[in-house]
DODO-413363 format. One record per residue (C-alpha): residue number from 1; residue in three letters; x, y, z. Coordinates in Angstrom, 1 decimal, decimal comma. Layout:
N
{site NUM "ala" {X Y Z}}
...
This chain:
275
{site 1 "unk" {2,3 -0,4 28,5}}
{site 2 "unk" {4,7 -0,2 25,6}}
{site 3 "unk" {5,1 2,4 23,9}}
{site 4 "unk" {2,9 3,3 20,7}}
{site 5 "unk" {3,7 2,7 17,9}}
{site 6 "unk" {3,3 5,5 14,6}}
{site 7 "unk" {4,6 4,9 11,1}}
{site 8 "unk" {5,3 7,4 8,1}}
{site 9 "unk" {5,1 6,8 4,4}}
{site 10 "unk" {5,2 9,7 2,3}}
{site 11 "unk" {6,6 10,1 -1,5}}
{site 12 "unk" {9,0 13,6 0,8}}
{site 13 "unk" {12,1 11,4 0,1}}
{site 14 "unk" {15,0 12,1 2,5}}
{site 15 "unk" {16,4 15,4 1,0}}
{site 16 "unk" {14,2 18,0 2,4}}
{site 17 "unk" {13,1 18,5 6,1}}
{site 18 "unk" {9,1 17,6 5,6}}
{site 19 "unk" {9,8 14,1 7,5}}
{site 20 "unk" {12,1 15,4 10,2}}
{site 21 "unk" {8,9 18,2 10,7}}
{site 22 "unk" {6,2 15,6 10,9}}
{site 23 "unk" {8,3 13,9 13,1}}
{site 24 "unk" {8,9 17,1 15,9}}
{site 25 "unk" {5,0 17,6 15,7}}
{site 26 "unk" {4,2 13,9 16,6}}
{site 27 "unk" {7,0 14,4 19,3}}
{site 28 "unk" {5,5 17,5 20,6}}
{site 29 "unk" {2,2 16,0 21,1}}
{site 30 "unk" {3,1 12,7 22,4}}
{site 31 "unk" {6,8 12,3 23,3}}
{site 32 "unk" {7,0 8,2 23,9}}
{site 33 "unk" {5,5 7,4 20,4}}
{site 34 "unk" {8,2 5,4 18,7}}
{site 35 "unk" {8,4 6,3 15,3}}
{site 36 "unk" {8,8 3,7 12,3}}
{site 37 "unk" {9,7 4,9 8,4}}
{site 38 "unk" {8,4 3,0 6,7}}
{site 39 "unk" {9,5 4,2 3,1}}
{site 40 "unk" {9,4 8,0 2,1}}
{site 41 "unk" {10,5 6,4 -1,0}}
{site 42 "unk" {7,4 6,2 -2,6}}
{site 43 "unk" {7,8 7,8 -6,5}}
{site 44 "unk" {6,3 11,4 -6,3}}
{site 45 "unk" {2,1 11,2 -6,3}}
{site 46 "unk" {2,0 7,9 -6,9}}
{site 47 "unk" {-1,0 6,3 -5,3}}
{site 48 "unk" {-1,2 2,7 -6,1}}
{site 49 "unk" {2,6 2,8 -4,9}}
{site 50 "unk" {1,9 3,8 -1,7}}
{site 51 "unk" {-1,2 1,7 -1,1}}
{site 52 "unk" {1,1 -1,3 -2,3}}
{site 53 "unk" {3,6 -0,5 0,0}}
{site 54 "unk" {1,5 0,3 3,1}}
{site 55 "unk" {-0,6 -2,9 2,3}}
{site 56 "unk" {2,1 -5,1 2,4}}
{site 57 "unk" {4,1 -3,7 5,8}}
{site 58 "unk" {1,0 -3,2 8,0}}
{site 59 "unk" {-0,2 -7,0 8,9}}
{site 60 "unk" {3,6 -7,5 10,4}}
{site 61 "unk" {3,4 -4,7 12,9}}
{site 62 "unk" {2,1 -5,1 16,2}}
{site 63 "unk" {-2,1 -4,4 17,1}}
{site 64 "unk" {-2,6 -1,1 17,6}}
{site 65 "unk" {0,1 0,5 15,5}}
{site 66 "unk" {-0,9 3,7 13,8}}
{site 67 "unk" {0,0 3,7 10,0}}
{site 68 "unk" {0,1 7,6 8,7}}
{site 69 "unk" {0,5 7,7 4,8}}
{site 70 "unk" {1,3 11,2 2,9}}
{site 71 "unk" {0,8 10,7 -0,5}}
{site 72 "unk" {-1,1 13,1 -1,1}}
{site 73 "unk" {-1,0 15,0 -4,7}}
{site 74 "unk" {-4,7 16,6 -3,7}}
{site 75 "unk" {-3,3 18,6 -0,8}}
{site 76 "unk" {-5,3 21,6 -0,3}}
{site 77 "unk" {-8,0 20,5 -2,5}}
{site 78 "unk" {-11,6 18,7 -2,2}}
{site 79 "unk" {-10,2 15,6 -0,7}}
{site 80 "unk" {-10,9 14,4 2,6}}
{site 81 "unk" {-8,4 13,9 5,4}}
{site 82 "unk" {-9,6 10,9 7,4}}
{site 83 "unk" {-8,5 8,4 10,2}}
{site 84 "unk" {-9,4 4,8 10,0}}
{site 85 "unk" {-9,8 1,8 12,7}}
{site 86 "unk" {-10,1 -1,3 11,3}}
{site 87 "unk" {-10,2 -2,9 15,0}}
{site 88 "unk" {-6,5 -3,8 15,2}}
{site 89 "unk" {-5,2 -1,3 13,2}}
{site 90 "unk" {-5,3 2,8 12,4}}
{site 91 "unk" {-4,7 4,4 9,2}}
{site 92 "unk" {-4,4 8,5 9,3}}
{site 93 "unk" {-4,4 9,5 5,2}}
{site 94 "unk" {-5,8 11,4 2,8}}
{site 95 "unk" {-9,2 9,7 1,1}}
{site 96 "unk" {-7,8 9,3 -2,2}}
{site 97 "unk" {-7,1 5,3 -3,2}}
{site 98 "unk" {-4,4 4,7 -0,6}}
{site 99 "unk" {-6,1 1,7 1,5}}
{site 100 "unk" {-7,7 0,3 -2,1}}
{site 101 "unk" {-5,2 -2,4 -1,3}}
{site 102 "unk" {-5,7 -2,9 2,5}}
{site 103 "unk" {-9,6 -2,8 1,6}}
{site 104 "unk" {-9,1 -6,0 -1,2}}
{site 105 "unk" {-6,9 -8,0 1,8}}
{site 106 "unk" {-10,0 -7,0 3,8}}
{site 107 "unk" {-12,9 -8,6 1,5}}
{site 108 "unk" {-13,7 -5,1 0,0}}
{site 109 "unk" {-14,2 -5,9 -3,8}}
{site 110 "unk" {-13,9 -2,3 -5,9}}
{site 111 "unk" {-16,1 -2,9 -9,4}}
{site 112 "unk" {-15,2 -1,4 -12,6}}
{site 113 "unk" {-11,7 -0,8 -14,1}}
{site 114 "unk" {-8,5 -2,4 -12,2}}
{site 115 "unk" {-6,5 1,0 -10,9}}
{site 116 "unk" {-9,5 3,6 -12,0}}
{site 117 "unk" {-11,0 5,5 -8,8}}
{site 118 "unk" {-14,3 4,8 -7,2}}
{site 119 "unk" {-16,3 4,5 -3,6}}
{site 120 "unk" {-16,6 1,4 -1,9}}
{site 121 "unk" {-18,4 0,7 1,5}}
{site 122 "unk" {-16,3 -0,2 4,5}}
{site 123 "unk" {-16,0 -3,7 5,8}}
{site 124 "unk" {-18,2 -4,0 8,5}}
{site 125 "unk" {-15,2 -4,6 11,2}}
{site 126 "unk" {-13,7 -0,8 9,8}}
{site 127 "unk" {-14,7 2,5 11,4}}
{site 128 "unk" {-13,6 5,9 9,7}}
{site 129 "unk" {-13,8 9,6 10,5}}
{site 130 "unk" {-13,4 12,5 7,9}}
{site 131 "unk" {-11,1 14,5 9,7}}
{site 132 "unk" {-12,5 17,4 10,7}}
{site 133 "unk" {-12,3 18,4 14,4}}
{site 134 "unk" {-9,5 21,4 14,0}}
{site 135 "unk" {-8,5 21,3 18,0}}
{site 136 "unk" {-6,5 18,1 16,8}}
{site 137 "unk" {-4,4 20,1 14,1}}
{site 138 "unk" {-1,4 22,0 14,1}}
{site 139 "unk" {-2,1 25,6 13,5}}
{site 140 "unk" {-1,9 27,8 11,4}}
{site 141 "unk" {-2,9 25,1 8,7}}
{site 142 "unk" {-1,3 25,1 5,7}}
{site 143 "unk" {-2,8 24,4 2,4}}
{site 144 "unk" {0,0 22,2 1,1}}
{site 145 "unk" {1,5 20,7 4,1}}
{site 146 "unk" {-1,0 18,7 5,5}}
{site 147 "unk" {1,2 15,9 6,7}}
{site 148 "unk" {2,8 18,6 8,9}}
{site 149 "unk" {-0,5 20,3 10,0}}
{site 150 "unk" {-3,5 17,5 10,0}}
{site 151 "unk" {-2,2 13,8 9,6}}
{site 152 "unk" {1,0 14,0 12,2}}
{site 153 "unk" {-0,8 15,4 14,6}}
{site 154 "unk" {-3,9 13,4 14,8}}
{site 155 "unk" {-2,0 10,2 15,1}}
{site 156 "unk" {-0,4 11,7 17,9}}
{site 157 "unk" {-3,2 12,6 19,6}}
{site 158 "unk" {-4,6 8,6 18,8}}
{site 159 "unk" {-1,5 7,7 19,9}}
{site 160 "unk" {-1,9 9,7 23,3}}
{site 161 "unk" {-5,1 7,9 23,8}}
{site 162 "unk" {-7,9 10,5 22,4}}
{site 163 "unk" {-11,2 8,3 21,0}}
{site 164 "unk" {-11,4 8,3 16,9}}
{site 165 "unk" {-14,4 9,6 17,0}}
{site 166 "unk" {-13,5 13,0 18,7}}
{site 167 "unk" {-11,9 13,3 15,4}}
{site 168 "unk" {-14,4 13,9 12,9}}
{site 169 "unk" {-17,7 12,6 11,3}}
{site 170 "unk" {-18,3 9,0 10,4}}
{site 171 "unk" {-17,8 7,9 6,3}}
{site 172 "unk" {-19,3 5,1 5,6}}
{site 173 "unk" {-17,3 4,7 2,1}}
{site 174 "unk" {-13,9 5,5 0,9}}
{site 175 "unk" {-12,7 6,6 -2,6}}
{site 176 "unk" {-10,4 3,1 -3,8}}
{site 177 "unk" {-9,5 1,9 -7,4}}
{site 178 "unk" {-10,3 -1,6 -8,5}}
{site 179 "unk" {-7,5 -4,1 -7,0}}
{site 180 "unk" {-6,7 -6,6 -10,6}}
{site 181 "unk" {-7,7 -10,1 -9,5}}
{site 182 "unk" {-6,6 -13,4 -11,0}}
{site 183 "unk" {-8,4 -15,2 -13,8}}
{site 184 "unk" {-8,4 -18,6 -15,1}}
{site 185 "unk" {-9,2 -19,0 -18,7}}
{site 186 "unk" {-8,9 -22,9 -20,1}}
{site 187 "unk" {-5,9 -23,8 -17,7}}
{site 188 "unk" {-4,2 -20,8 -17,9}}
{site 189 "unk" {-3,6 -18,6 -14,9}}
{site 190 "unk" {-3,7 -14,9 -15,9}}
{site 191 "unk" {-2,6 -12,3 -13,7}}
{site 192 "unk" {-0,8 -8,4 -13,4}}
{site 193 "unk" {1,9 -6,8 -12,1}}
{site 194 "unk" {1,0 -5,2 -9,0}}
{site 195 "unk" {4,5 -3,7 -8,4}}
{site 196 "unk" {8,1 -3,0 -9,6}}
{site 197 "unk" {10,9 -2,9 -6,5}}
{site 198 "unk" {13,7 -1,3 -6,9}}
{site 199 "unk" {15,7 -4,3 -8,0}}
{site 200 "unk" {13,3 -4,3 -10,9}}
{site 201 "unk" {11,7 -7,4 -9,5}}
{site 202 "unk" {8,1 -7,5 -10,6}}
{site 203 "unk" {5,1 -8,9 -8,5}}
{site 204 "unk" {2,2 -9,7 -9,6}}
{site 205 "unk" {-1,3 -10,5 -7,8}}
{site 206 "unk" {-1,2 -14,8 -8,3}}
{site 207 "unk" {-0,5 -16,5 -5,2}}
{site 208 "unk" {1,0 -20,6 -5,3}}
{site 209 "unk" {-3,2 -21,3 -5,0}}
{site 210 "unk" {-3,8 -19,3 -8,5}}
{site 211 "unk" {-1,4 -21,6 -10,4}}
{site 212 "unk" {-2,2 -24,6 -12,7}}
{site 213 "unk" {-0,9 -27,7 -11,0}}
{site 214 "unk" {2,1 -29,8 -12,2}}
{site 215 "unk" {4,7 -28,4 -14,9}}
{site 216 "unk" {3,8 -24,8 -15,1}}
{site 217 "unk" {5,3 -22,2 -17,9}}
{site 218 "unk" {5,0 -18,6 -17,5}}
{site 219 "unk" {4,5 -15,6 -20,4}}
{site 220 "unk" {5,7 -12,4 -19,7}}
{site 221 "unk" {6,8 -9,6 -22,0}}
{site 222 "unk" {7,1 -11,9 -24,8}}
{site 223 "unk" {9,2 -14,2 -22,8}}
{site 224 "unk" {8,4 -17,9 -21,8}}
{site 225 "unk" {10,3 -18,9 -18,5}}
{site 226 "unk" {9,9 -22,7 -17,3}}
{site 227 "unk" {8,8 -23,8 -13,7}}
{site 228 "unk" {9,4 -22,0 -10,8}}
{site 229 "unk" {12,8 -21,5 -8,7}}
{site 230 "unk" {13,7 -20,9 -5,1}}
{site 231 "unk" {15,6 -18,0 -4,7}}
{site 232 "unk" {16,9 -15,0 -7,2}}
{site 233 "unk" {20,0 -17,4 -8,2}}
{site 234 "unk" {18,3 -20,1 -9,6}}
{site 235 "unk" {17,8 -21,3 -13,2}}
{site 236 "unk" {19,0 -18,9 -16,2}}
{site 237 "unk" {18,9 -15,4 -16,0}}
{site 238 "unk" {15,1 -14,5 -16,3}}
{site 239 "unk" {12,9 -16,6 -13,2}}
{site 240 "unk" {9,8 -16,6 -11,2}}
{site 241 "unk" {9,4 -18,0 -8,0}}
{site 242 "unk" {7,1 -17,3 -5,0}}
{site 243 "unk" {7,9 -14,1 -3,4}}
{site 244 "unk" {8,7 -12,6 0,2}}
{site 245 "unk" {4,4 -11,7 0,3}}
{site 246 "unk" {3,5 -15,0 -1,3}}
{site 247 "unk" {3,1 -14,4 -4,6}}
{site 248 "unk" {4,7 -14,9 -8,3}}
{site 249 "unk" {7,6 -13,3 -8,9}}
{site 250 "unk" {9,4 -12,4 -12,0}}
{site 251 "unk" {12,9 -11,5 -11,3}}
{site 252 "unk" {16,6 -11,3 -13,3}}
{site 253 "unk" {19,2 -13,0 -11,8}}
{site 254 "unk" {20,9 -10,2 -10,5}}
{site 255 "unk" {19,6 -7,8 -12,7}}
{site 256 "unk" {16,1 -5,8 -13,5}}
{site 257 "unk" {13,3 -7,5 -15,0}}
{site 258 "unk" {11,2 -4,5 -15,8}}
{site 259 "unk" {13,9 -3,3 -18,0}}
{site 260 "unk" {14,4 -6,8 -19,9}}
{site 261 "unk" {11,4 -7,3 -20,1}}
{site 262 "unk" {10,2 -3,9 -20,9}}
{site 263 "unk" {7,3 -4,4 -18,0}}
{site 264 "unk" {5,7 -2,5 -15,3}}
{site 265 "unk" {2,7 -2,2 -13,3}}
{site 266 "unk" {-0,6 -3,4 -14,9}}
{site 267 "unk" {1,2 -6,1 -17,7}}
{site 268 "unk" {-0,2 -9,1 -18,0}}
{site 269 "unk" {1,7 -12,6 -16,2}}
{site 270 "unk" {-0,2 -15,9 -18,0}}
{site 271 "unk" {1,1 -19,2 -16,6}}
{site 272 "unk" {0,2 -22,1 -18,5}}
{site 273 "unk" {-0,1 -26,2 -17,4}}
{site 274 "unk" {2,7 -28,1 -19,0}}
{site 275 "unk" {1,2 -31,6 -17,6}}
């Protein structure tokens, strides 16, 4: 069998030890696991980042890959440590928004206010524990470090073949905030920004299905850009084109959108018919 397979996304960036440390307790536990970073670049607490980021990476990595996510700015507090299965694929987090993303892919429609907090019911193909069996925990456990002490090493343990449910009680919903979705108001596709990357890119949640047909013109920021282009060095300096993940893109030719275009996550994108 190959190896399994265990990635890490945290908001730790690379200057401290906290990775390296998750890292020697997965080891400990279950020395063959072949360890993925995925980003510890996520900006510091920042949810919707790290469920973005997570949501897009997981489908590309092979069945049975366990995805463990530290972002976690309610360490120590209230929230719930949990382990998910969604039948090909294990998330080890803390319950606080971080699979709203992977949820939405997943048919799980959050009501109420795009990005504000609330419970939704698991898809029926999704099993998930609160974590709470302590023999699968590093001790002493630490009240901020829970990366180190709780998430680590119960993916190691899955990883080394112990059942999901050994690991705690059964939830039946998770706390999620309301994924934005596309509307279409006479002709007009209106969307959001989902995400800023670092190049200042912005994405946003319409797909090539979301868009008018024919000549298309697209407001953003106060700017109008026509059509769509094929790559970042196409047409004048502000474009959109379809994205890496299939969506709309609005990018500066070598430059950062966000910035030009004073944008960021949760702006509205409205592409308009020009037949």
């Amino acid at each position: 069998m190959p190896p399994p397979i265990i990635t890490l996304t945290t908001d730790f960036g690379t200057a401290d030890s906290f990775v390296g440390t998750m890292k020697g307790v997965i080891l400990s536990i279950a020395p063959d696991a072949q360890i993925v970073d995925l980003t510890h670049e996520i900006p510091p607490q920042d949810v919707q980042a790290g469920a973005f980021a997570v949501a897009s990476a997981y489908p590309y990595f092979p069945a049975g890959t366990i995805h463990v996510i530290v972002v976690d700015p309610g360490v120590g507090t209230q929230r719930l440590p949990i382990a998910v299965a969604t039948g090909s694929t294990t998330f080890v987090c803390p319950d606080n928004g971080l699979l709203s993303r992977a949820l939405d892919q997943n048919g799980a429609r959050v009501g109420g206010v795009p990005f504000v907090m609330d419970r939704t019911a698991l898809p029926d193909t999704w099993h998930a524990v609160r974590l709470t069996n302590a023999d699968y925990w590093h001790q002493p456990l630490s009240t901020t470090f829970h990366g180190r002490d709780i998430f680590a090493p119960v993916a190691a343990h899955l990883a080394s073949g112990a059942p999901i449910e050994s690991m705690g009680v059964r939830i039946t919903n998770l706390v999620a905030f309301a994924v934005p979705q596309p509307t279409s108001v006479s002709g007009t596709s209106i969307g959001q920004v989902l995400h800023v990357d670092r190049f200042g890119n912005l994405t946003t949640n319409l797909r090539s299905s979301d868009l008018p047909q024919g000549q298309i013109e697209i407001h953003v920021g106060g700017k109008a850009i026509a059509g769509l282009s094929e790559t970042y060095q196409d047409g004048g300096d502000l474009i959109a084109l379809i994205g890496s993940g299939g969506t709309l893109e609005i990018a500066v030719r070598n430059g950062d959108a966000s910035r030009a275009l004073h944008s960021t996550v949760g702006a509205e994108v409205h592409v308009i018919s020009r037949s």
